[in-house]
C-alpha positions as CSV (number, residue, x, y, z in Angstrom):
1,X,16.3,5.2,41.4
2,X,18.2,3.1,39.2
3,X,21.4,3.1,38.5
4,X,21.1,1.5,34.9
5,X,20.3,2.7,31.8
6,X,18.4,1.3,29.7
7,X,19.2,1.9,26.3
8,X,16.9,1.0,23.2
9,X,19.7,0.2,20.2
10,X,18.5,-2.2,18.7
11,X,15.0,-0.3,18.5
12,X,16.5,2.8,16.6
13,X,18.5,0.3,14.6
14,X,14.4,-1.3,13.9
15,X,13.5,2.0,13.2
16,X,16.3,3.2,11.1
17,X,15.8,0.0,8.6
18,X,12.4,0.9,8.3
19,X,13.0,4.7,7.4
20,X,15.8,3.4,4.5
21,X,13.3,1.1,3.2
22,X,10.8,3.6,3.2
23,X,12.7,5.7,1.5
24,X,13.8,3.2,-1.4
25,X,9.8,3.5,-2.2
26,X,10.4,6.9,-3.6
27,X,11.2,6.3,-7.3
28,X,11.3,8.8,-10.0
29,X,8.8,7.7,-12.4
30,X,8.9,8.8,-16.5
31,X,5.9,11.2,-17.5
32,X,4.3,10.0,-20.6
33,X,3.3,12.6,-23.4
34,X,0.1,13.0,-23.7
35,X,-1.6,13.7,-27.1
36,X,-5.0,15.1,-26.0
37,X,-4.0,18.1,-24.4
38,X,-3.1,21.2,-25.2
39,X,0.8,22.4,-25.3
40,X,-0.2,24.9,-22.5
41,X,-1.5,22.5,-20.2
42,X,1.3,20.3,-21.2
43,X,4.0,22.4,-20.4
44,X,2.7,23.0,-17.3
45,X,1.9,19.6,-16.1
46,X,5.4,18.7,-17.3
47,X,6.8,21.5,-15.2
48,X,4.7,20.7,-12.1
49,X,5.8,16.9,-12.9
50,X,9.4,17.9,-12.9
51,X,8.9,19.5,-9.6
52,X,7.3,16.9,-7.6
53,X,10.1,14.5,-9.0
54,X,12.5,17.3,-7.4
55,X,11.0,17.2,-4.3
56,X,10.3,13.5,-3.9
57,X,14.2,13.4,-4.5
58,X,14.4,15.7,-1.7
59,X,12.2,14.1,0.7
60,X,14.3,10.4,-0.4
61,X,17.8,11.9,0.3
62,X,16.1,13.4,3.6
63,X,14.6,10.2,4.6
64,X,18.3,8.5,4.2
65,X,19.6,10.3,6.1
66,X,17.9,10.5,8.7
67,X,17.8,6.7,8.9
68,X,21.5,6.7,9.3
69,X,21.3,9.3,11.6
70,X,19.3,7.2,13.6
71,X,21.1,4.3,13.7
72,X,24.5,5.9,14.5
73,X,22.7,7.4,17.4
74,X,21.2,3.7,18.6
75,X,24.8,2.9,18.5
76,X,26.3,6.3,20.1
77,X,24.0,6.1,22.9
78,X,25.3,2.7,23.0
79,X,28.6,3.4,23.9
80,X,27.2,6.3,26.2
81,X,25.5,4.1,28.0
82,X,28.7,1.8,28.6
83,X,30.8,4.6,29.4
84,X,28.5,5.8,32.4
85,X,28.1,2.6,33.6
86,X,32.2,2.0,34.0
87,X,32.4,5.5,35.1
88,X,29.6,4.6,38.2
89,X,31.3,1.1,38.8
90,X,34.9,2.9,39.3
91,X,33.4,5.8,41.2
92,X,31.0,4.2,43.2
């Protein structure tokens, strides 16, 4: 067994840039009127529109976060890491 720990920061930091950046790809885009169809089917596309625009925010602000999430815990684990390490070195 060893006694280190090998800790993978700077791949969560990797993989928390890459969630962010995904997320930035998630732009609310305008819905253009549409003159051939009929105000039913309009209203309801614009409502379904509206919707997915809703949930794309959603999924974006979810996305964000979680790429900070994983970052801070890269950088928690980290410090973990270091801590158990002085705590063996003192104790053993």
């Amino acid at each position: 067994m060893s006694d280190t720990i090998i800790n993978s920061r700077l791949d969560a930091e990797e993989d928390s840039k890459q969630i962010l950046s995904a997320a930035e790809t998630l732009q609310n885009r305008e819905i253009h009127e549409d003159c051939s169809s009929n105000l039913t089917v309009q209203r309801e596309s614009v409502s379904a529109y509206n919707l997915s625009q809703e949930k794309k925010s959603d999924y974006k602000a979810a996305l964000q976060q979680d790429g900070k999430n994983i970052g801070t815990l890269g950088s928690t684990f980290g410090e973990l890491d270091a801590c158990i390490a002085e705590m063996l070195s003192n104790c053993f």
